[in-house]
C-alpha positions as CSV (number, residue, x, y, z in Angstrom):
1,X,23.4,-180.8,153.4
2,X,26.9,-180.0,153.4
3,X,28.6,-177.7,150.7
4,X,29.7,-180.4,148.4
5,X,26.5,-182.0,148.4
6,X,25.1,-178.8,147.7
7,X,27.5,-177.9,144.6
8,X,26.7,-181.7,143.5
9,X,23.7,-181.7,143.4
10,X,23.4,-178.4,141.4
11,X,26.4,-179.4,139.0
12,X,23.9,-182.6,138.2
13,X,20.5,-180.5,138.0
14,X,22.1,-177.8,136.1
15,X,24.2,-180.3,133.5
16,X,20.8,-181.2,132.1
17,X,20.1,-177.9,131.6
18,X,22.7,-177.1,129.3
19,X,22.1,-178.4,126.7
20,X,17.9,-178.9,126.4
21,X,17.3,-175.1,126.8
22,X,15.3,-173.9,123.6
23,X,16.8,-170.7,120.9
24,X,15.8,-168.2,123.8
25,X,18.7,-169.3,125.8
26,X,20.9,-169.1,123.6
27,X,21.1,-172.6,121.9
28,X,21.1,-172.6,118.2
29,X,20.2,-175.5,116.8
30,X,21.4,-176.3,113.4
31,X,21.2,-179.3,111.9
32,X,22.9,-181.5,108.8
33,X,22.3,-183.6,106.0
34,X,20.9,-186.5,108.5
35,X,18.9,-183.8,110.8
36,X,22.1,-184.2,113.5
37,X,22.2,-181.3,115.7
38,X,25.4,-179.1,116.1
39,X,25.8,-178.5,119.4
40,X,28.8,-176.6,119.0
41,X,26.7,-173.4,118.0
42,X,25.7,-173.3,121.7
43,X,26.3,-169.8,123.2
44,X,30.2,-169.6,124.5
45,X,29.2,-169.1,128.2
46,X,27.3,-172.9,128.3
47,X,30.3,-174.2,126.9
48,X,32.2,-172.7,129.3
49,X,29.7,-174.2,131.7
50,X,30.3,-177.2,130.0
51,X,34.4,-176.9,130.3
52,X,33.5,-175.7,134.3
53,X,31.4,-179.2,134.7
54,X,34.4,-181.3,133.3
55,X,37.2,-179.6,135.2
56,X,34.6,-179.8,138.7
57,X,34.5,-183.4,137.8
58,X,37.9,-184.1,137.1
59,X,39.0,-182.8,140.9
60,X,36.9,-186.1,141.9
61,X,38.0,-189.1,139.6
62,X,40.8,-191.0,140.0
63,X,40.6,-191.3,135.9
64,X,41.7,-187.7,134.9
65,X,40.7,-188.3,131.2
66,X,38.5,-185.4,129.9
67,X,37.0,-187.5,126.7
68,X,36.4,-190.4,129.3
69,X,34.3,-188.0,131.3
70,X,32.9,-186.2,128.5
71,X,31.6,-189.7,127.2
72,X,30.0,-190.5,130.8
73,X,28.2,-187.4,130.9
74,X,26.9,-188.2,127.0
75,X,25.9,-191.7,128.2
76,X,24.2,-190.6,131.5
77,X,22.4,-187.6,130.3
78,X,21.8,-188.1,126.3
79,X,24.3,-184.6,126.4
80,X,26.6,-183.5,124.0
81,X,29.8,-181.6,125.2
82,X,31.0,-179.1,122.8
83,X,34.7,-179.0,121.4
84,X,35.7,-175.6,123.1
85,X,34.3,-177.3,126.2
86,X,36.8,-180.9,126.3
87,X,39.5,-178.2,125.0
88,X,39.3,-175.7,127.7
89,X,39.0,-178.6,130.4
90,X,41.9,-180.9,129.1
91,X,44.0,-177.6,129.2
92,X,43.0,-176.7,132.6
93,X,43.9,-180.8,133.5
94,X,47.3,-180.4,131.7
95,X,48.4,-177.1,133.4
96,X,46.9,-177.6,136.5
97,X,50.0,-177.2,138.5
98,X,50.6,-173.8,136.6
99,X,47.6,-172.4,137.3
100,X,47.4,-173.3,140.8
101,X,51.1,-171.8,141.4
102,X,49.2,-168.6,140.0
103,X,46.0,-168.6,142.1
104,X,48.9,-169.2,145.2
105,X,50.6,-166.6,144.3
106,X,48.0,-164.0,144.5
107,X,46.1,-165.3,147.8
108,X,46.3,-162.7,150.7
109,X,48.5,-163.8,153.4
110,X,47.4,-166.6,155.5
111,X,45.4,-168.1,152.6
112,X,46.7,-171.6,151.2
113,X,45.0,-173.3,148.1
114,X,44.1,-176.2,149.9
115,X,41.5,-174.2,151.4
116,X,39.7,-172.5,148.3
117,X,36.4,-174.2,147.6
118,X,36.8,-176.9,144.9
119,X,34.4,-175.3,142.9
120,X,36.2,-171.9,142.8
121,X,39.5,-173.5,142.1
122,X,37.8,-175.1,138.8
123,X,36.3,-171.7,138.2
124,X,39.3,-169.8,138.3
125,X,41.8,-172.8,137.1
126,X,39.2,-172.4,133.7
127,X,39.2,-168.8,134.0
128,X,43.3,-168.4,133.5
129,X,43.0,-170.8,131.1
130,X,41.0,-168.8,128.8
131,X,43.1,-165.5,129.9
132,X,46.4,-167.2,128.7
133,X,45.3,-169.8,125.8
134,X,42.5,-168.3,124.4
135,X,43.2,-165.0,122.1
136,X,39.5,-164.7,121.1
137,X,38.6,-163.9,125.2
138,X,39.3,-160.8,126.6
139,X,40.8,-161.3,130.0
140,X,37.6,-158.7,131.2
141,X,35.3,-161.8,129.6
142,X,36.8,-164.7,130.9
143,X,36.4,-163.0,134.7
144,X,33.5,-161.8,134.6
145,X,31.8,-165.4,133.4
146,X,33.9,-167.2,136.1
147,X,32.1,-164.6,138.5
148,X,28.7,-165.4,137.1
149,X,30.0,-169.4,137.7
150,X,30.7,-169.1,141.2
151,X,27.4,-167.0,141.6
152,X,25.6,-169.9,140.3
153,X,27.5,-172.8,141.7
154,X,29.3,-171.9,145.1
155,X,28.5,-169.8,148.5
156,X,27.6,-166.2,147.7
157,X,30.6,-165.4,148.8
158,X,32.9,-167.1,146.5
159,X,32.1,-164.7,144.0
160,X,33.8,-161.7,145.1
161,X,36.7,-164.1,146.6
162,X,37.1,-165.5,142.6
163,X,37.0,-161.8,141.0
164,X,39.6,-160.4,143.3
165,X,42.0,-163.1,143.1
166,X,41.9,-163.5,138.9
167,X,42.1,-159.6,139.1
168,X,45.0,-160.0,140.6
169,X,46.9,-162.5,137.9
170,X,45.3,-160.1,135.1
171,X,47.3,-157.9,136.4
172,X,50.3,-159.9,136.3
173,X,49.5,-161.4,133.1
174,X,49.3,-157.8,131.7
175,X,52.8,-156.2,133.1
């Protein structure tokens, strides 16, 4: 199976996931008036996984709407995507071209971003986002859970390759 059937098929075994793991995973369940669930109580790393999915799945579509593919993965899986999670991934769609000038930028020589993984540029594209539009994330937070992403959804590898190069802009984004 080749790498991108690979990261497929564990984005779609692992969406499920998400959002039907019980209080011990860090899913709070609260409910309203009419016994709705919140699922925007879910811990801040699965909506994170959440904003990861959207942002992995936008580098696919031709349709680059984040509610649209938000909705499809409600319809398909009887999921709920959290607000923080559309939010992160329709600011990782609308400064794409920002982030990727900064993931270029900080590549070692010889490296071009047209040969990073897809799933670490959605890792780290999400990650930068948080860094630069999200005060309530330390910088130390955001890369450390887009190491823990590429640990659990690229090549072992990937890992190490993500931390070094968002070390990098921190550094940047800090001077």
């Amino acid at each position: 199976m080749c790498d991108i059937e690979n990261v497929v098929e564990n984005v779609a075994e692992n969406t499920s996931e998400i959002l039907v793991e019980d209080a011990t995973e860090n899913i709070v369940e609260k409910t309203d008036e009419n016994d709705n669930i919140d699922y925007n109580l879910i811990s801040r790393y699965k909506k994170r996984e959440q904003a990861f999915i959207l942002s992995f799945e936008s580098l696919f579509t031709e349709c680059a709407d984040i509610d649209e593919l938000a909705d499809n993965a409600v319809d398909g899986n009887d999921e709920h995507m959290s607000d923080y999670a559309i939010m992160c991934a329709k600011g990782v769609l609308e400064n794409a071209q920002q982030f990727d000038e900064l993931i270029s930028a900080n590549l070692k020589k010889g490296w071009k971003l047209n040969r990073i993984s897809k799933v670490s540029l959605a890792v780290m594209r999400l990650a930068i986002f948080e860094m630069l539009y999200v005060e309530d994330v330390p910088v130390s937070v955001s890369i450390n859970e887009a190491v823990e992403l590429a640990k659990k959804y690229s090549v072992p590898d990937d890992s190490s390759f993500v931390n070094g190069v968002l070390g990098a802009i921190a550094k940047t984004i800090n001077e």
